[in-house]
PyMOL Python script that loads the backbone (N, CA, C, O; Angstrom):
from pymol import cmd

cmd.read_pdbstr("""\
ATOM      1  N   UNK A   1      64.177-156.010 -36.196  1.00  0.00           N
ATOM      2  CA  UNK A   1      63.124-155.498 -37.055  1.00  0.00           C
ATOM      3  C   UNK A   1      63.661-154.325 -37.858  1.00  0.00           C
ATOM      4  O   UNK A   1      64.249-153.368 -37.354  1.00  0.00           O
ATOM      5  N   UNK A   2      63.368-154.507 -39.357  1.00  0.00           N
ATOM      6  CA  UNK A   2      63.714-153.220 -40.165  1.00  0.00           C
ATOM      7  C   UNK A   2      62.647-152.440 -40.220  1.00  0.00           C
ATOM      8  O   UNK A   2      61.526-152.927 -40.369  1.00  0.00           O
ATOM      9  N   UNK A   3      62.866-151.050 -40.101  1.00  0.00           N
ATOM     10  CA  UNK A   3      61.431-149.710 -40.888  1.00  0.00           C
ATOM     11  C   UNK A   3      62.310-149.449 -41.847  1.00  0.00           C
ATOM     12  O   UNK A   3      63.486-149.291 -42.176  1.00  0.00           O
ATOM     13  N   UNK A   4      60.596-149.491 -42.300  1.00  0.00           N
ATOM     14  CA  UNK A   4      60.696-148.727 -44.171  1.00  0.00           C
ATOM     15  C   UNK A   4      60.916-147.092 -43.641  1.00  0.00           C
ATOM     16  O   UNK A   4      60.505-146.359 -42.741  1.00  0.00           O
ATOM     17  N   UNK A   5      61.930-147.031 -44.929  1.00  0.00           N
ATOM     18  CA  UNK A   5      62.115-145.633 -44.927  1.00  0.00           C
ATOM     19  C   UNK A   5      61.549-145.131 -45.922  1.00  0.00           C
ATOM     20  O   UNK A   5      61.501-145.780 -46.967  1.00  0.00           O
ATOM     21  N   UNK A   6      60.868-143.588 -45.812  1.00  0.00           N
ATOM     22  CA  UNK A   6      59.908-142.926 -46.485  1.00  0.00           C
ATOM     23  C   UNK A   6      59.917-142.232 -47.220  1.00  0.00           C
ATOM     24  O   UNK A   6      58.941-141.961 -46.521  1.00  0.00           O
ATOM     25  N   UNK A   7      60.018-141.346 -48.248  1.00  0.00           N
ATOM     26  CA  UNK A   7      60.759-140.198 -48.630  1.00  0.00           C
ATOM     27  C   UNK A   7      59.395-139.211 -48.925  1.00  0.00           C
ATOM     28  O   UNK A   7      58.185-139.430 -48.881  1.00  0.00           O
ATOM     29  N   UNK A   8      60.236-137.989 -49.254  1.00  0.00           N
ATOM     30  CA  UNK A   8      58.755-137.056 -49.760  1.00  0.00           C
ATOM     31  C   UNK A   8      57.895-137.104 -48.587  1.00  0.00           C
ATOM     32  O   UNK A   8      56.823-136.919 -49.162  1.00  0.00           O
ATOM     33  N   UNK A   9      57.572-137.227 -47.274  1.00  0.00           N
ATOM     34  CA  UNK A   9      56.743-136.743 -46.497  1.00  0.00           C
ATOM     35  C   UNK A   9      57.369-135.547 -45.361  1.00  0.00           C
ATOM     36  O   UNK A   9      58.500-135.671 -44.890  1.00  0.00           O
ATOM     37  N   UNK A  10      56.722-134.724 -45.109  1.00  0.00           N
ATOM     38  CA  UNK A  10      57.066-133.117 -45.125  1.00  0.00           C
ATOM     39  C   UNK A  10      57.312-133.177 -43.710  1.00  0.00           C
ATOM     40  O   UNK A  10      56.607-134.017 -43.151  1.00  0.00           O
ATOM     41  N   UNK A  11      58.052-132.578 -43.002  1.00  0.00           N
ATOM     42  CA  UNK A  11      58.583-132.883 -41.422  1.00  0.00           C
ATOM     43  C   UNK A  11      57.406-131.521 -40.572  1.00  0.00           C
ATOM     44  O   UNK A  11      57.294-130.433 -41.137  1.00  0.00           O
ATOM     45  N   UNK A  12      56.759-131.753 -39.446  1.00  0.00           N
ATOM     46  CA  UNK A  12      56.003-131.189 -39.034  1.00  0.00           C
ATOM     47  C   UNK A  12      56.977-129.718 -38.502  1.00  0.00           C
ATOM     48  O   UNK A  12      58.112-129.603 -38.038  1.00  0.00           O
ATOM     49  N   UNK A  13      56.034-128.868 -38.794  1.00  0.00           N
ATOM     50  CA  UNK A  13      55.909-127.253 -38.350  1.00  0.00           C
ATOM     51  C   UNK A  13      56.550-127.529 -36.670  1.00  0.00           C
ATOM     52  O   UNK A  13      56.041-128.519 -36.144  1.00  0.00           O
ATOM     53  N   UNK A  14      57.353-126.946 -35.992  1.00  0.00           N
ATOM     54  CA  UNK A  14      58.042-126.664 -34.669  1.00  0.00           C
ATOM     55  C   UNK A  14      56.820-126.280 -33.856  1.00  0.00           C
ATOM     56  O   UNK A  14      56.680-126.626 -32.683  1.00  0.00           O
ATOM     57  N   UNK A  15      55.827-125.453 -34.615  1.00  0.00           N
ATOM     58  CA  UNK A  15      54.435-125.201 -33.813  1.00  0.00           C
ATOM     59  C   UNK A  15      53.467-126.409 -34.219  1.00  0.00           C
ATOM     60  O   UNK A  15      52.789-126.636 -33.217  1.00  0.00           O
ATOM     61  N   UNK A  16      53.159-127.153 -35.094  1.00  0.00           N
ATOM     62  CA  UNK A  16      52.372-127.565 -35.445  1.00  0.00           C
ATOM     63  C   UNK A  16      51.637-128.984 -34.254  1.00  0.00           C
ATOM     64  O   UNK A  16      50.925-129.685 -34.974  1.00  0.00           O
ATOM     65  N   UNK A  17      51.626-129.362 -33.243  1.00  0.00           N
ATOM     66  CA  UNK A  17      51.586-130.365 -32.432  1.00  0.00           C
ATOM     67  C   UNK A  17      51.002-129.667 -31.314  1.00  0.00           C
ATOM     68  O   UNK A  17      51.322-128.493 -31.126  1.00  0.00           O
ATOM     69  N   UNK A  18      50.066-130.331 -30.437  1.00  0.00           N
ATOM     70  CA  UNK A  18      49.526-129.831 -29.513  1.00  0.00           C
ATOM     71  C   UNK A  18      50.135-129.654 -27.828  1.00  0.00           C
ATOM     72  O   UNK A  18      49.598-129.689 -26.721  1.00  0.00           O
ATOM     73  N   UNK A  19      51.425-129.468 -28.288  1.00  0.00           N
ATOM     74  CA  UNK A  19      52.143-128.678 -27.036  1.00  0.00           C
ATOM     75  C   UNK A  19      51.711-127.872 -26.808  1.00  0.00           C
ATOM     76  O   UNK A  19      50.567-127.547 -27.126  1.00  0.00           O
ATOM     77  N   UNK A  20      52.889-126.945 -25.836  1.00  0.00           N
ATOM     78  CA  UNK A  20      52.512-125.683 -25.439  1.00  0.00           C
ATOM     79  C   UNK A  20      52.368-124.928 -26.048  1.00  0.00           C
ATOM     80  O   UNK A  20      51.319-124.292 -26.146  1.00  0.00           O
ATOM     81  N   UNK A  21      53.591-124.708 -26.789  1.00  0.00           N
ATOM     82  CA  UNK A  21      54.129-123.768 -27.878  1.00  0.00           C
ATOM     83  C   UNK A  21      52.801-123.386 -28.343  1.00  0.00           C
ATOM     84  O   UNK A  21      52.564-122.181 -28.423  1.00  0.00           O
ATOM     85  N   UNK A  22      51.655-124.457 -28.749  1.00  0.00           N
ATOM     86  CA  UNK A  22      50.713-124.063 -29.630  1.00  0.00           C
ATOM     87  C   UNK A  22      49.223-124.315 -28.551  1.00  0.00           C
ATOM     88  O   UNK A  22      48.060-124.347 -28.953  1.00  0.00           O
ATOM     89  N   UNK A  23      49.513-124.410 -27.671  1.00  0.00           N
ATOM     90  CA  UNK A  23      48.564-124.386 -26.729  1.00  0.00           C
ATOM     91  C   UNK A  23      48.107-123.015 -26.066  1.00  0.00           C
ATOM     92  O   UNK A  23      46.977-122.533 -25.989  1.00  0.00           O
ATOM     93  N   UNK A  24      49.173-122.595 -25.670  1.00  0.00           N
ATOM     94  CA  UNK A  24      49.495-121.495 -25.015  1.00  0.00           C
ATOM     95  C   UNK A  24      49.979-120.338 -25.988  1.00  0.00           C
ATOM     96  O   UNK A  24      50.962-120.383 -26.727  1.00  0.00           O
ATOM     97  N   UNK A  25      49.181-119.410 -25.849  1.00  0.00           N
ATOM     98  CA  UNK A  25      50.028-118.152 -26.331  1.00  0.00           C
ATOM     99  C   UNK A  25      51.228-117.067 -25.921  1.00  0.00           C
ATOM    100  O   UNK A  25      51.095-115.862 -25.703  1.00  0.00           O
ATOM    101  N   UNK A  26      52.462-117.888 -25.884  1.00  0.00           N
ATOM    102  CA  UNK A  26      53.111-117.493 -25.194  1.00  0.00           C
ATOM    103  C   UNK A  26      53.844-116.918 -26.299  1.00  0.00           C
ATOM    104  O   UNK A  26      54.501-116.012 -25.787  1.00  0.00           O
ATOM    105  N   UNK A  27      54.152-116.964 -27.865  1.00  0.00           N
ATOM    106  CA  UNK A  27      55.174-116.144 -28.552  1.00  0.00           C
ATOM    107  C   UNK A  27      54.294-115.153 -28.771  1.00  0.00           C
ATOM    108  O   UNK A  27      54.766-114.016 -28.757  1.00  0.00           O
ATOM    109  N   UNK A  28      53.210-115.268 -28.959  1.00  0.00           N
ATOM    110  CA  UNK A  28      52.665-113.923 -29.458  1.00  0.00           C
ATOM    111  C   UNK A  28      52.852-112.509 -28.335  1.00  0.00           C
ATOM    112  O   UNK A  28      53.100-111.396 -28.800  1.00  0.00           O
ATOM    113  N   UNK A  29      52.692-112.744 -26.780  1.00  0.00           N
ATOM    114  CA  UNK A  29      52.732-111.987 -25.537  1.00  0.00           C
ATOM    115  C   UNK A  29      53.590-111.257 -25.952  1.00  0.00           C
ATOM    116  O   UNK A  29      54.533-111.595 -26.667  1.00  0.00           O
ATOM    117  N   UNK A  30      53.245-109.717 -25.368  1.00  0.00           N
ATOM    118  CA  UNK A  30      54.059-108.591 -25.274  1.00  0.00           C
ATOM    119  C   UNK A  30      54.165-108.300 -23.402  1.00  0.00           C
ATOM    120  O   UNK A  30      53.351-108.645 -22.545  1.00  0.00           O
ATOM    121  N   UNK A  31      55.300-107.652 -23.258  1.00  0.00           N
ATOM    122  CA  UNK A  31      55.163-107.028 -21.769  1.00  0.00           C
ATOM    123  C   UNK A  31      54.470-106.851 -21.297  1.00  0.00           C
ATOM    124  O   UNK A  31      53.844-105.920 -21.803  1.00  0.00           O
ATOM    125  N   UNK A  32      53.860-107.367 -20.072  1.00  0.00           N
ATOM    126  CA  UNK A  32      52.434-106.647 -19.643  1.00  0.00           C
ATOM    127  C   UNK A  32      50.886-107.404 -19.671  1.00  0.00           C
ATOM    128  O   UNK A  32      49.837-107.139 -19.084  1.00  0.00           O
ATOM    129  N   UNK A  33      51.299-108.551 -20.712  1.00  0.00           N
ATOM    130  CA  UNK A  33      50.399-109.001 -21.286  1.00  0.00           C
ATOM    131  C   UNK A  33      49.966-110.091 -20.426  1.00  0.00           C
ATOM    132  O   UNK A  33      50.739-110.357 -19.505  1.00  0.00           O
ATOM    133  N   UNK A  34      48.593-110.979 -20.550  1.00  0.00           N
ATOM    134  CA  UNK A  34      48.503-112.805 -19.747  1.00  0.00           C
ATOM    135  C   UNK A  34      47.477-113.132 -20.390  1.00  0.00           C
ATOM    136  O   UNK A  34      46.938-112.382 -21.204  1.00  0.00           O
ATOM    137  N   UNK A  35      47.030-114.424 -20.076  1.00  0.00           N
ATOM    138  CA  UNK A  35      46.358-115.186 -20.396  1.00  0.00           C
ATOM    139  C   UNK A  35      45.755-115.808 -18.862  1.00  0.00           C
ATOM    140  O   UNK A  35      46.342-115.790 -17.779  1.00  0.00           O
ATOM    141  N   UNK A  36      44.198-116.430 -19.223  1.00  0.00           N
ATOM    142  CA  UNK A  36      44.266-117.335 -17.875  1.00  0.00           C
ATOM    143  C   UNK A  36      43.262-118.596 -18.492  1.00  0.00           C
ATOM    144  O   UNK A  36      42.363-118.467 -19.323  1.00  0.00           O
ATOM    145  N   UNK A  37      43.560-119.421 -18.042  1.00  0.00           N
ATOM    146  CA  UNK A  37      43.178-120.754 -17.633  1.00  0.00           C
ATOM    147  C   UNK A  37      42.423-121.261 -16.652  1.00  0.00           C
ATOM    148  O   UNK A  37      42.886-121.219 -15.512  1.00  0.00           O
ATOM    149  N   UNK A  38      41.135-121.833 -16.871  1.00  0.00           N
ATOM    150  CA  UNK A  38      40.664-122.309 -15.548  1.00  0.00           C
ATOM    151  C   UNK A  38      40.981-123.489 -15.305  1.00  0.00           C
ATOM    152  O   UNK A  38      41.830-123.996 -16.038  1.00  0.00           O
ATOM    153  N   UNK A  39      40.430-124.247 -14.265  1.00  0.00           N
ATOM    154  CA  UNK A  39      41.532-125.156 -13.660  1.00  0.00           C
ATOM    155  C   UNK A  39      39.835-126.354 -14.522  1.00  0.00           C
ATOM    156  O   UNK A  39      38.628-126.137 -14.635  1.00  0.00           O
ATOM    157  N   UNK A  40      40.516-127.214 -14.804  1.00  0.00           N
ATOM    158  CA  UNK A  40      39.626-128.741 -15.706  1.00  0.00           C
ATOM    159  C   UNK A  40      39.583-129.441 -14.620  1.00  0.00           C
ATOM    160  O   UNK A  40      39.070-129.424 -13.501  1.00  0.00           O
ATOM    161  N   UNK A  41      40.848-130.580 -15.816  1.00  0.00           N
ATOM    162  CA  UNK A  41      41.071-131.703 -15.315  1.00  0.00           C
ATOM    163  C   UNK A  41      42.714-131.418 -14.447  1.00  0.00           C
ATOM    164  O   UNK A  41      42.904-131.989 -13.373  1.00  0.00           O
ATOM    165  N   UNK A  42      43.343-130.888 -14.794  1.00  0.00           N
ATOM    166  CA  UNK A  42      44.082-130.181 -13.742  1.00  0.00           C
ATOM    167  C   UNK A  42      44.291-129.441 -13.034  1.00  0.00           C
ATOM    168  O   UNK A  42      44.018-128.260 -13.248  1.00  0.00           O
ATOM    169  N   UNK A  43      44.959-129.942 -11.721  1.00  0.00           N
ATOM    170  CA  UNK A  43      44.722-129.407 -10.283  1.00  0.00           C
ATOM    171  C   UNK A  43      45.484-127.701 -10.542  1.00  0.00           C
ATOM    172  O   UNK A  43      45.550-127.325 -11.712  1.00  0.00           O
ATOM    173  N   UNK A  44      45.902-126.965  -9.684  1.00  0.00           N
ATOM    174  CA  UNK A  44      46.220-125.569  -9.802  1.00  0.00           C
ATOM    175  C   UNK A  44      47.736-125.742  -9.811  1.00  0.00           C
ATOM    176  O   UNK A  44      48.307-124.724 -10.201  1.00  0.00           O
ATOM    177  N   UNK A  45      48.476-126.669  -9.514  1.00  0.00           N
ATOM    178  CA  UNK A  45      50.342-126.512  -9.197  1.00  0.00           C
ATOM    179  C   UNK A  45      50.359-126.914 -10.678  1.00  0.00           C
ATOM    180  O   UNK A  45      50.996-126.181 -11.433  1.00  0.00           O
ATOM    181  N   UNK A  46      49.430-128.520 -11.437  1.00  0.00           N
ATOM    182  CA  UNK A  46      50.202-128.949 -12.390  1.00  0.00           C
ATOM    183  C   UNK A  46      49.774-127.994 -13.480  1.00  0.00           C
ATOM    184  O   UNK A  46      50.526-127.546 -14.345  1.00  0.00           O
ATOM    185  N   UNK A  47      48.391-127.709 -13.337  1.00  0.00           N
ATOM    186  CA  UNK A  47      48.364-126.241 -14.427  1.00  0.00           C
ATOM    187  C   UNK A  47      49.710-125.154 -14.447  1.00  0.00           C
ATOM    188  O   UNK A  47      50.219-124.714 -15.478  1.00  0.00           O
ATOM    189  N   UNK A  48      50.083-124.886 -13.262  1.00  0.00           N
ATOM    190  CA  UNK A  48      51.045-123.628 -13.344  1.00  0.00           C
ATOM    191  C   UNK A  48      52.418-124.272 -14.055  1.00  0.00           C
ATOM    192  O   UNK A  48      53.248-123.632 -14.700  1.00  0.00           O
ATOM    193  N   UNK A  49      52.433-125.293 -13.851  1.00  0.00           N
ATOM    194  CA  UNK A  49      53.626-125.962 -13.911  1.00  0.00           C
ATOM    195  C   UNK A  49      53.864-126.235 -15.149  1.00  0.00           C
ATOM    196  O   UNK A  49      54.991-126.381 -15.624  1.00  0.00           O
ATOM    197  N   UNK A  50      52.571-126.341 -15.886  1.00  0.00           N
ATOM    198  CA  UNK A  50      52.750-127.171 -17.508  1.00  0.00           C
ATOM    199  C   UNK A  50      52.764-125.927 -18.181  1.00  0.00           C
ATOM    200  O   UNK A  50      53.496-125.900 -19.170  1.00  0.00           O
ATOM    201  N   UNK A  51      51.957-124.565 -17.822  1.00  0.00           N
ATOM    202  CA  UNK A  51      52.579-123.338 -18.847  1.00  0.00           C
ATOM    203  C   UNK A  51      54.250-122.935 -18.562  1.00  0.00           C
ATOM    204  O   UNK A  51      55.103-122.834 -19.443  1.00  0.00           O
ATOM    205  N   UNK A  52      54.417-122.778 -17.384  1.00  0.00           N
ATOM    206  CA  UNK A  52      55.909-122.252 -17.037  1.00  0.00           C
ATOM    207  C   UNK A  52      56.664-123.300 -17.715  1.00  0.00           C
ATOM    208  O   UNK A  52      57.656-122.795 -18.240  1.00  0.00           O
ATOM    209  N   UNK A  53      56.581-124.762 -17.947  1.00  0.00           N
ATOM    210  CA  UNK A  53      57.228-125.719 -18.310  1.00  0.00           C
ATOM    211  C   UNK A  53      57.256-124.986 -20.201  1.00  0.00           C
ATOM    212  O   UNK A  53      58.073-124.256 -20.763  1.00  0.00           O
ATOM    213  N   UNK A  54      56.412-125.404 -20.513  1.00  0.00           N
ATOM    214  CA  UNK A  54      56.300-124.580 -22.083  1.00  0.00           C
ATOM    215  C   UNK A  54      56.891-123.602 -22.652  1.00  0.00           C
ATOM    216  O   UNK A  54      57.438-123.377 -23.731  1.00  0.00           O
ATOM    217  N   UNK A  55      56.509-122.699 -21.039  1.00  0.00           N
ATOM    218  CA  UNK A  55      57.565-121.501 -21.590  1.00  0.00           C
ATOM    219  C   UNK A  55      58.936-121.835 -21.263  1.00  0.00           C
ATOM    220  O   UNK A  55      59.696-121.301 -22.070  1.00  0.00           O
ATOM    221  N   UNK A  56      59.526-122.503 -20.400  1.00  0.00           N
ATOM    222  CA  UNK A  56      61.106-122.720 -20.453  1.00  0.00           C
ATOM    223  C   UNK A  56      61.446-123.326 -21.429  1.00  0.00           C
ATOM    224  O   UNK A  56      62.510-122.942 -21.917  1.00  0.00           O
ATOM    225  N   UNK A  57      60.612-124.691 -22.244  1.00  0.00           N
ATOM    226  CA  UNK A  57      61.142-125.389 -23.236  1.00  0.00           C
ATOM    227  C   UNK A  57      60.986-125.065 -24.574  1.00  0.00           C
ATOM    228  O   UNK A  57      61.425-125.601 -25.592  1.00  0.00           O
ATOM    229  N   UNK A  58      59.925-123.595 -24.303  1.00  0.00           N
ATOM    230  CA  UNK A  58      59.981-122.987 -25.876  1.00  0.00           C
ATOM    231  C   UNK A  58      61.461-122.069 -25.911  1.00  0.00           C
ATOM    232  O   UNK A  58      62.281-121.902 -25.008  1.00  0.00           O
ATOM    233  N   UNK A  59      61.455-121.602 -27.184  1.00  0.00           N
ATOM    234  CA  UNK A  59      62.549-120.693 -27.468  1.00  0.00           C
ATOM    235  C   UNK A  59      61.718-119.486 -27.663  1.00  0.00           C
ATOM    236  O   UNK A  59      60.995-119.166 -28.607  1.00  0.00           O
ATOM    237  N   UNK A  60      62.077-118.705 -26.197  1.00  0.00           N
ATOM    238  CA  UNK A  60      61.251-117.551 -26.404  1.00  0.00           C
ATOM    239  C   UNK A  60      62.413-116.150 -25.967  1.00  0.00           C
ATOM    240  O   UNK A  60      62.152-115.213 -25.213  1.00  0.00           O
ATOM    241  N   UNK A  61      63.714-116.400 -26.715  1.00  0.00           N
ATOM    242  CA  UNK A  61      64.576-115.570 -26.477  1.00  0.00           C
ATOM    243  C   UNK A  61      65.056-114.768 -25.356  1.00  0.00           C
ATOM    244  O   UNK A  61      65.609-113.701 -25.621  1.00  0.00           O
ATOM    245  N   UNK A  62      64.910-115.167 -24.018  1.00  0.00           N
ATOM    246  CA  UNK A  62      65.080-114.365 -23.067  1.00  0.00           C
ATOM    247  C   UNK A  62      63.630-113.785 -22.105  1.00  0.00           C
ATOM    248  O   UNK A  62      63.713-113.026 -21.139  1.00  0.00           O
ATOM    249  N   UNK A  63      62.418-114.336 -22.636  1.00  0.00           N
ATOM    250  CA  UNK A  63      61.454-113.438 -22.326  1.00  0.00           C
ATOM    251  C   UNK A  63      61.002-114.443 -20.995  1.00  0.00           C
ATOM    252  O   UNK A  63      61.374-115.616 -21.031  1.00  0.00           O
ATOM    253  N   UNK A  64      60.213-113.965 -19.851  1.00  0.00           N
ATOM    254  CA  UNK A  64      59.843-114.603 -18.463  1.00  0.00           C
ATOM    255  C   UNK A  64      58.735-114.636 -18.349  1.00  0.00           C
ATOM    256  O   UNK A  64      57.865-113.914 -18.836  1.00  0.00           O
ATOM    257  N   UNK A  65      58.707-115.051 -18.026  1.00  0.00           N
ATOM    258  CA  UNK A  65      56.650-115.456 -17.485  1.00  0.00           C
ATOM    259  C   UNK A  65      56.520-115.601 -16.068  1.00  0.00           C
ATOM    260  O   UNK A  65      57.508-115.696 -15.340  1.00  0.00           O
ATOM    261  N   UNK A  66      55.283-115.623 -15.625  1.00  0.00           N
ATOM    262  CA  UNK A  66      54.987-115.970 -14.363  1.00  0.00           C
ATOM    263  C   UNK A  66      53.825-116.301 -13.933  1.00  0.00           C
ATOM    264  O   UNK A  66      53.265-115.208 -14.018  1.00  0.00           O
ATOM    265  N   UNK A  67      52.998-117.059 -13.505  1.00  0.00           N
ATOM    266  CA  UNK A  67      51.703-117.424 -13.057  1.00  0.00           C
ATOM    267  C   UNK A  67      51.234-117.352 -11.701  1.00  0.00           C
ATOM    268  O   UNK A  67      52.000-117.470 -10.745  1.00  0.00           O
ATOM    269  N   UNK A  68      50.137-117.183 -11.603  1.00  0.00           N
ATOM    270  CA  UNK A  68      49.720-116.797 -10.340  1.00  0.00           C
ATOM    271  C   UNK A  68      47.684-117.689 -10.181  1.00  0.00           C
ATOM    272  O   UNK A  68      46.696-117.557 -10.905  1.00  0.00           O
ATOM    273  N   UNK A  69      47.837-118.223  -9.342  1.00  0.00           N
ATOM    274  CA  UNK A  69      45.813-118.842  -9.121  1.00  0.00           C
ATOM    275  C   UNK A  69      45.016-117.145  -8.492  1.00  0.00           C
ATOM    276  O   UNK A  69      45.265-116.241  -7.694  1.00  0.00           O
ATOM    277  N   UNK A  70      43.942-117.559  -9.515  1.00  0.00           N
ATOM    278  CA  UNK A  70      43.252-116.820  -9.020  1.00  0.00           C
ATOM    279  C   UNK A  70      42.127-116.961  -9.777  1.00  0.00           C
ATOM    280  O   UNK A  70      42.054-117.860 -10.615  1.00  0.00           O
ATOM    281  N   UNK A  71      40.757-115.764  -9.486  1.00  0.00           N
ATOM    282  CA  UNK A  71      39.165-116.516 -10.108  1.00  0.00           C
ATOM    283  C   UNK A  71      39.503-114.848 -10.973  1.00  0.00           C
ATOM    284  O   UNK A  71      40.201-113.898 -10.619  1.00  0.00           O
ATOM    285  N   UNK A  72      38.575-115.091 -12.319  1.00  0.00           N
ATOM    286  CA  UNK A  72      38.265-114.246 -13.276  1.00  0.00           C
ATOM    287  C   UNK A  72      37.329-113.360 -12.915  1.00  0.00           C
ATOM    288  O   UNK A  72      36.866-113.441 -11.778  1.00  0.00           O
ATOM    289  N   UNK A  73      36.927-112.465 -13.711  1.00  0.00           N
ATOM    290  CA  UNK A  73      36.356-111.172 -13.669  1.00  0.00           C
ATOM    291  C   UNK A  73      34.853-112.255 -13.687  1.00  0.00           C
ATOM    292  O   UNK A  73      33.846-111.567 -13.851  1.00  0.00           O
ATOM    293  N   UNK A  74      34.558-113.725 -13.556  1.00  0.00           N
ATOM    294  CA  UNK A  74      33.352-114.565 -13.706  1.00  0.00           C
ATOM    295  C   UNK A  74      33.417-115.487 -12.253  1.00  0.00           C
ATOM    296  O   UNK A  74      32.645-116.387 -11.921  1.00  0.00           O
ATOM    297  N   UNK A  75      34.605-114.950 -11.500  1.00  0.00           N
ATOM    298  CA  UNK A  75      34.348-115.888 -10.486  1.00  0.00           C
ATOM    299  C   UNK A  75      34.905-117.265 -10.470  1.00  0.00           C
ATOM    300  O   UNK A  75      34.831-118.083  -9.554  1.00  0.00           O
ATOM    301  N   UNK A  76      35.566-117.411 -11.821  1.00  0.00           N
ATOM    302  CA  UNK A  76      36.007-118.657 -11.873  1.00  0.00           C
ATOM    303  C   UNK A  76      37.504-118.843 -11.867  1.00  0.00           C
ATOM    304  O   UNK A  76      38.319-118.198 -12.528  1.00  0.00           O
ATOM    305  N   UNK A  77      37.804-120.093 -10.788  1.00  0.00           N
ATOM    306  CA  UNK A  77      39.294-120.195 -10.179  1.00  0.00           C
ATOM    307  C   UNK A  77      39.811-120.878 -11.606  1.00  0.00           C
ATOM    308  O   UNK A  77      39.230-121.521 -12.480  1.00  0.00           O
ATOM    309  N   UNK A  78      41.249-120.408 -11.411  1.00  0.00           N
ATOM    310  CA  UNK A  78      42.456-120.987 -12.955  1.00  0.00           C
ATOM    311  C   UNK A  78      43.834-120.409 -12.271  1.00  0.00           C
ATOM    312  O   UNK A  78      44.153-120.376 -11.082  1.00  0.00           O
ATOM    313  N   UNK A  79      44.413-120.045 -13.233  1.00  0.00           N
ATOM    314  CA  UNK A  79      45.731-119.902 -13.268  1.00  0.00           C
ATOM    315  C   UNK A  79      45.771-118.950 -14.738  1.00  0.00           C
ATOM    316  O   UNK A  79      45.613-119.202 -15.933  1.00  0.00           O
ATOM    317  N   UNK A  80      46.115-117.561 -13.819  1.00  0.00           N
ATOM    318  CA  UNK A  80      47.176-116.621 -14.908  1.00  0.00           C
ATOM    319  C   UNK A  80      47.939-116.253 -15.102  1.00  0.00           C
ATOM    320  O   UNK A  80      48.275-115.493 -14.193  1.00  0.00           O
ATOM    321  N   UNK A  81      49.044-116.310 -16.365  1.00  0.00           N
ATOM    322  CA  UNK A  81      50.377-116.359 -17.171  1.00  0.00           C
ATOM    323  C   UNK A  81      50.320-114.998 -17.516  1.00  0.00           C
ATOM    324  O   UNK A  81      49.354-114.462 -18.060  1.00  0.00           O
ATOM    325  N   UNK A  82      51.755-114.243 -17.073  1.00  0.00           N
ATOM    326  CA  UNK A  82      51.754-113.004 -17.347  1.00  0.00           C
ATOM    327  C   UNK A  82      53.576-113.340 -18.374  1.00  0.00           C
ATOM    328  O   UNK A  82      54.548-114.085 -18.248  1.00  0.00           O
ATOM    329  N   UNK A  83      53.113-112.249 -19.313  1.00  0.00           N
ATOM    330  CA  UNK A  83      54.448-112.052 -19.346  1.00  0.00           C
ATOM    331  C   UNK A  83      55.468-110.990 -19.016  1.00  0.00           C
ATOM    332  O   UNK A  83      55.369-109.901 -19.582  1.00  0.00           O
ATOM    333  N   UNK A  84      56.764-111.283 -17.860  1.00  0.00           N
ATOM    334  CA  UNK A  84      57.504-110.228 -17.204  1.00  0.00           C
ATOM    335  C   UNK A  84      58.193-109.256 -17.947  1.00  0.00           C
ATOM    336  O   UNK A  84      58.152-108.058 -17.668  1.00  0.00           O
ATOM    337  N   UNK A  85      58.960-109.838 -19.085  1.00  0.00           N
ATOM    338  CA  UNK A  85      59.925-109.296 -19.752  1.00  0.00           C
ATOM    339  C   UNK A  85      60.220-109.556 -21.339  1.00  0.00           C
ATOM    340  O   UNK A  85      61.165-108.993 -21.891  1.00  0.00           O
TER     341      UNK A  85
END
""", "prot")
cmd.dss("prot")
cmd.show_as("cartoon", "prot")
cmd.util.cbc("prot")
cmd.orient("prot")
């Protein structure tokens, strides 16, 4: 099978797709900083797992993260992303 090849259509933004990168606010984080997540349709490991995953496969120059379960200032259980460094 041959594909047509296309020209003139514009190659998507590195953020533009509903990964992490753009899911998660992880380039914007300064030291000190997190985010949290409550838990949906995912359980509490694959939540932790899919931000830390994001952040290893983004290019975030050296910077660390870390997550931890726990319930909000509402009582409600998630998972929060800090950033270390």
């Amino acid at each position: 099978m041959k594909y047509k090849i296309e020209k003139n259509i514009p190659a998507p933004n590195e953020h533009d797709y509903r990964g992490g990168r753009k899911m998660y606010p992880l380039p914007e984080m300064d030291i000190g900083d997190s985010f949290f997540v409550p838990f949906g349709e995912k359980d509490q490991k694959k939540l932790a797992n899919s931000i830390l995953g994001c952040a290893r496969r983004s290019r975030h120059d050296g910077k660390k993260f870390t997550t931890r379960t726990q319930k909000n200032s509402l009582g409600i259980a998630g998972v929060r992303c800090w950033r270390m460094k």
